[in-house]
N, C-alpha and C positions, 0 to 999 in steps of 0.2 A: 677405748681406742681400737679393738680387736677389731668391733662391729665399724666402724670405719675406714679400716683397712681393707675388710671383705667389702664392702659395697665399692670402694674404690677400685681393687683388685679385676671383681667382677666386672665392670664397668668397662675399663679398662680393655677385659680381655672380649668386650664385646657381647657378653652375657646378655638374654630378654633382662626387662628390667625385672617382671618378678620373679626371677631366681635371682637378681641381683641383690633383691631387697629381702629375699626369704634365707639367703648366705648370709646376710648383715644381723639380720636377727636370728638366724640358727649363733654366729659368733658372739651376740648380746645373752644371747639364756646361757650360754656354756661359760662366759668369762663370767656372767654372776652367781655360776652355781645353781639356777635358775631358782634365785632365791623370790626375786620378786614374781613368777608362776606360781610355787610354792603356796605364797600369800594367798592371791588369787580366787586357786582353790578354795584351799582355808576358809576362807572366808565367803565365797560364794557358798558353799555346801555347808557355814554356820549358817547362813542370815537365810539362806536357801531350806534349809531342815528341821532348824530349831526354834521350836516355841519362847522358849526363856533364854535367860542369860544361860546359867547355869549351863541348860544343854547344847545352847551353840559353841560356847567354852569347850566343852564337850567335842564336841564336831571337830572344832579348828583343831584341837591337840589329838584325835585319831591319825594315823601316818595315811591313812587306804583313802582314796581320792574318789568320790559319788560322783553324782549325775551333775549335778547344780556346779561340782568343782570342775567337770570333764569340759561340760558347756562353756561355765568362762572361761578354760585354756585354750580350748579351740577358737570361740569367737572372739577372743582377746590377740591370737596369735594371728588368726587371716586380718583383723582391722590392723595390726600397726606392719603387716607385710602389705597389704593395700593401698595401706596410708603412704607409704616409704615411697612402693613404688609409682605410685600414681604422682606424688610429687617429684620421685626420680624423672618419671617419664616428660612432666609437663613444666618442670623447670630445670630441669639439669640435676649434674653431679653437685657443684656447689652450694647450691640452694638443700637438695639432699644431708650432706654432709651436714652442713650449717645448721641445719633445723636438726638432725640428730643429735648435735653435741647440747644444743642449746635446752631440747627438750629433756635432756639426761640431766643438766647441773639443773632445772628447773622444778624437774619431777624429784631428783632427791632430797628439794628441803622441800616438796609438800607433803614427801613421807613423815619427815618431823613434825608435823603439826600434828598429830597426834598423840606423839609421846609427849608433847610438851604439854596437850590442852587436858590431858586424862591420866588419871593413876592407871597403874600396873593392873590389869585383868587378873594379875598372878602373883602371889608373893613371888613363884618361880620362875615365872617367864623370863624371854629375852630381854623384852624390857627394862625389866629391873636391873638384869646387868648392866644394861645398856647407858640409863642413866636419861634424864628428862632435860632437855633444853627449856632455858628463862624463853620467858614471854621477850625481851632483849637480843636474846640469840635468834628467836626466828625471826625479829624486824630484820636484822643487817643480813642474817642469810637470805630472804628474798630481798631485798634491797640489793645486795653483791649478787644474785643469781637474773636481776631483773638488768641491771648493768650489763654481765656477759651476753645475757639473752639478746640485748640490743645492740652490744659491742659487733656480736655474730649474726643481725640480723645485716646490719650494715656491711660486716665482708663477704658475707654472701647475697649479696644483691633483694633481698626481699624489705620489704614495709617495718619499719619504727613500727610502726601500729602492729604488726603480728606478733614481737616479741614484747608488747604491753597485755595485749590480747592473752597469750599464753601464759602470762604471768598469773594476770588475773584470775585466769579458768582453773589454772591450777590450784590456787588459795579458797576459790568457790568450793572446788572438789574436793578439797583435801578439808574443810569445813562442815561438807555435808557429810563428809565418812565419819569425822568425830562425832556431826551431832547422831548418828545414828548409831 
């Protein structure tokens, strides 16, 4: 909600749209802890550095951030301040807003697909804390997340078909991260 509040705020106070859209996402990494950057890295500079399992293992659990991690924070953060604000600019605030919230409950359960589809890399990993959702649990969570998706495509004025679309892409992606 942070990150909605700054785009609106900005918006608002008449802000260009890309500082409007680079405040909405400077308040997205800071109310997550920028937990999901974190990843990112992580994993860019595993899949990016390491020959085997073993050592991208390796990679992901180093704290210090390479080349392969820098690149996808950077080009991870200009695409969804682009993305924001190119849709801020060419559909409005609403359409903005809407697509923000819609792609946040949609993207969180296609981070679950992977804990549900694969063991723990780690006896000690987060994961294992974390605990693995049934094959059950991720039907009804995209099922409930593809509902809001279109719930919110319709009060903010854009296409059924984009909050199918985004449903789908999501479950393709989140598909192709496990099998790899």
């Amino acid at each position: 909600a942070p990150s909605l509040l700054a785009l609106w705020l900005a918006t608002l106070l008449g802000l260009p749209t890309f500082i409007a859209a680079t405040l909405a996402i400077i308040a997205l990494v800071i109310t997550t802890g920028a937990f999901h950057e974190d990843g990112l890295a992580d994993t860019a500079d595993g899949f990016g550095g390491g020959a085997t399992p073993a050592r991208r293992l390796e990679i992901m659990k180093d704290s210090r951030v390479g080349t392969f991690g820098a690149a996808a924070l950077c080009l991870g953060l200009v695409l969804r301040i682009s993305a924001l604000g190119t849709v801020l600019q060419s559909f409005g605030l609403t359409m903005a807003l809407t697509l923000m919230l819609a792609a946040a409950i949609v993207s969180r359960v296609a981070g679950l697909v992977p804990l549900g589809a694969l063991p723990s890399a780690r006896s000690d990993g987060a994961g294992v804390a974390v605990g693995r959702p049934s094959m059950t649990t991720l039907v009804i969570a995209y099922t409930l997340a593809a509902f809001f998706a279109g719930a919110l495509s319709h009060l903010g004025g854009w296409p059924l078909l984009m909050a199918f679309v985004m449903t789908v892409f999501s479950v393709i992606i989140a598909g192709g991260m496990t099998w790899l």
